[in-house]
C-alpha positions in Angstrom: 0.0 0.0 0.0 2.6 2.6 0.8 4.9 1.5 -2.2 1.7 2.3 -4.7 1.0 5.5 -2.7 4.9 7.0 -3.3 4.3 5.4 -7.1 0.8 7.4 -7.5 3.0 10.4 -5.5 5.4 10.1 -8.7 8.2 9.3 -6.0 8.3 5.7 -8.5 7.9 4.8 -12.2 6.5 2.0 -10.7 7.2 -1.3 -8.1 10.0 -2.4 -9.7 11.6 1.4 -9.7 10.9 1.3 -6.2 12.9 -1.9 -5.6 16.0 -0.8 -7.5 15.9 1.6 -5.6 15.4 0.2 -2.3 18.3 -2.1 -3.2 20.8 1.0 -4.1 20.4 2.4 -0.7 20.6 -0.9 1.3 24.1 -1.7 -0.6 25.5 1.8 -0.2 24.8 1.5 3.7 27.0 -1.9 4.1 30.3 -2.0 3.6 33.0 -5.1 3.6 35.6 -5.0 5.8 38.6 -6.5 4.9 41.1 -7.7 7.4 44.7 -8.9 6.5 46.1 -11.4 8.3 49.3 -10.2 9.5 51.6 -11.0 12.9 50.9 -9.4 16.0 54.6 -7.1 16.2 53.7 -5.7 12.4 50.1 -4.5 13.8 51.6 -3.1 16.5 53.8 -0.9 14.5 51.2 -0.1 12.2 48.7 0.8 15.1 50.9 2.7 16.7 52.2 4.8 13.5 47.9 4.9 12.9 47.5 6.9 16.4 50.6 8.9 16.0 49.8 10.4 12.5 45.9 10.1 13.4 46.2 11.9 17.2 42.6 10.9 18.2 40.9 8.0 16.5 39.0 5.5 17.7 39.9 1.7 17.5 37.3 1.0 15.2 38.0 4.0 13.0 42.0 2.2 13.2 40.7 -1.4 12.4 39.0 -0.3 9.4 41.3 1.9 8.0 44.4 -1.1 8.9 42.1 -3.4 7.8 43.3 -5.4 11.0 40.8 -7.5 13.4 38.8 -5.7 15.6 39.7 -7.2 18.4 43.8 -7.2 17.7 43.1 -3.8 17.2 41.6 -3.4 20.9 44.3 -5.4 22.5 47.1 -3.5 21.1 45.5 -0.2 22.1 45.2 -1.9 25.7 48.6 -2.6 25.9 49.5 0.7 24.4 47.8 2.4 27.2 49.0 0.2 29.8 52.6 1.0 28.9 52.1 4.6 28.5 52.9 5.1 24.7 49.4 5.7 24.2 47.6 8.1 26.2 43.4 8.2 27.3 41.3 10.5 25.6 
């Protein structure tokens, strides 16, 4: 009902139009994220070069963009912390 309402609104050709659609903006809101599989000291250096060059980011926003694990990602920051080469926000 509120397809053919948006369709007789002229928002659609028609239902097909409206599912094209639908599927466009579903596909643009997911995204793949990639993770390489590399060893724990090469993360490290790359996480900690990420925060250095970065200032404040975000683990997530570091994962991503390293395409590393989540979660590796997390621990390193951890231990980063811990020792004192990174500091809290």
């Amino acid at each position: 009902m509120q397809i053919r309402e948006l369709i007789e609104a002229g928002a659609f050709i028609n239902e097909s139009d409206f599912v094209r659609d639908a599927i466009r903006h579903r596909l643009a809101e997911i995204k793949v994220i990639r993770c390489r599989d590399i060893d724990y000291d090469t993360a490290r250096k790359e996480v900690t070069g990420y925060f250095k060059r970065h200032g404040e980011a975000f683990p997530d926003e570091a994962a991503e963009d390293l395409e590393l694990d989540f979660d590796l990602v997390m621990r390193i920051t951890q231990e980063l912390r811990k020792d004192g080469t990174l500091e809290e926000a």
